[in-house]
C-alpha positions as CSV (number, residue, x, y, z in Angstrom):
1,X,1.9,-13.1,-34.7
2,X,-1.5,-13.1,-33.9
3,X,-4.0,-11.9,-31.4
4,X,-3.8,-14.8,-29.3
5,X,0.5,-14.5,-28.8
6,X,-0.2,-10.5,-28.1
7,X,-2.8,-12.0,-24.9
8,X,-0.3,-14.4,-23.8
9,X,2.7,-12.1,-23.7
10,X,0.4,-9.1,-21.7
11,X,-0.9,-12.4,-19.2
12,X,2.9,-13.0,-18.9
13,X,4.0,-9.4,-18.6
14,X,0.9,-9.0,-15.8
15,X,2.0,-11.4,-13.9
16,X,5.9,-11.0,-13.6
17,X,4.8,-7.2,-12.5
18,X,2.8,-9.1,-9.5
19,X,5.2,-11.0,-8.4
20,X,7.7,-7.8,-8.6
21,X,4.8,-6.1,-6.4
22,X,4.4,-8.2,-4.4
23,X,8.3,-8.9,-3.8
24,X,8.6,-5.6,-3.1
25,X,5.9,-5.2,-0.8
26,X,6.9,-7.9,1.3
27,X,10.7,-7.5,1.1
28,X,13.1,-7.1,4.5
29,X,13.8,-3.3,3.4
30,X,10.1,-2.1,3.3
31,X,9.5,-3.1,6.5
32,X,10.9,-0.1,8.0
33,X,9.0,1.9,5.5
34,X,5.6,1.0,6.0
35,X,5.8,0.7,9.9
36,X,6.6,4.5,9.5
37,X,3.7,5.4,6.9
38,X,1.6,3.2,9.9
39,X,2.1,5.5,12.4
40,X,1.9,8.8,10.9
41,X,-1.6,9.4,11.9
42,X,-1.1,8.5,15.7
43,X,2.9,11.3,15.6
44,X,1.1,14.6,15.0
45,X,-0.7,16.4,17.5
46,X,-4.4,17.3,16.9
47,X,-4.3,21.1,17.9
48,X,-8.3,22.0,16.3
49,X,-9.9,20.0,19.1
50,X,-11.0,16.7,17.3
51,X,-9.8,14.4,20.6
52,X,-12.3,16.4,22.7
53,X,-15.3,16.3,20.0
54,X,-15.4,12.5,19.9
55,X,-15.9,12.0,23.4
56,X,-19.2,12.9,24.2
57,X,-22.0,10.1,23.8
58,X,-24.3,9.2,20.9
């Protein structure tokens, strides 16, 4: 075994963790998930006044 079989097996290990990534990502049951962790910032209230500082003009 030499260098160049140690660089072919971390290109192959690389790229099946990808694909597993990117399965994931993409899969039916993450849906759900993600549109959640989406609207997070817009569920909470913002009670120290931010709304009312960004209104003014530049």
């Amino acid at each position: 075994m030499d260098i160049n079989d140690l660089r072919s097996i971390v290109t192959v290990a690389g790229l099946l963790c990808f694909l597993a990534i990117v399965g994931w990502a993409y899969g039916k049951g993450s849906k759900k998930g993600f549109e959640e962790a989406a609207n997070l910032p817009f569920a909470e209230r913002d009670d120290d006044g931010a709304a009312s500082r960004t209104s003014h003009p530049r």
